[in-house]
C-alpha positions, 0 to 999 in steps of 0.5 A: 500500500502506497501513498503520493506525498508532494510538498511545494512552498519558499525554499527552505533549509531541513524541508526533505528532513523534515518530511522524512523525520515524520514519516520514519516516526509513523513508520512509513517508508519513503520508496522514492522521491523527487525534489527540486527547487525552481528559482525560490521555490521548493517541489518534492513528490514522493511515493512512501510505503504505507504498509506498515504505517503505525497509524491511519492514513488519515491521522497521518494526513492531519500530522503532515498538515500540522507539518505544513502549517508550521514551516509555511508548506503545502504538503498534500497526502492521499493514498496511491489509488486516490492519485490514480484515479484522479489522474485517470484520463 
C-alpha cells in the first residue's frame, strides 16, 4: 500500500528532513522521491510505503498538515489509488 506525498512552498533549509523525520516516526517508508527547487521555490513528490504505517492514513494526513502549517508548506497526502484515479484520463 502506497501513498503520493508532494510538498511545494519558499525554499527552505531541513524541508526533505523534515518530511522524512515524520514519516520514519509513523513508520512509513519513503520508496522514492523527487525534489527540486525552481528559482525560490521548493517541489518534492514522493511515493512512501504505507504498509506498515503505525497509524491511519488519515491521522497521518492531519500530522503532515500540522507539518505544513508550521514551516509555511503545502504538503498534500492521499493514498496511491486516490492519485490514480484522479489522474485517470
Amino acid at each position: 500500500m502506497n501513498a503520493v506525498i508532494t510538498v511545494t512552498g519558499k525554499d527552505n533549509k531541513g524541508i526533505i528532513a523534515k518530511v522524512s523525520a515524520v514519516c520514519t516516526e509513523h513508520g512509513v517508508n519513503i520508496i522514492d522521491i523527487s525534489q527540486s527547487v525552481l528559482r525560490d521555490y521548493f517541489v518534492m513528490f514522493m511515493i512512501a510505503d504505507i504498509g506498515e504505517m503505525k497509524i491511519k492514513l488519515a491521522d497521518f494526513v492531519d500530522v503532515m498538515n500540522a507539518l505544513a502549517d508550521e514551516n509555511a508548506l503545502k504538503i498534500q497526502t492521499m493514498h496511491e489509488d486516490i492519485f490514480n484515479a484522479m489522474h485517470r484520463i
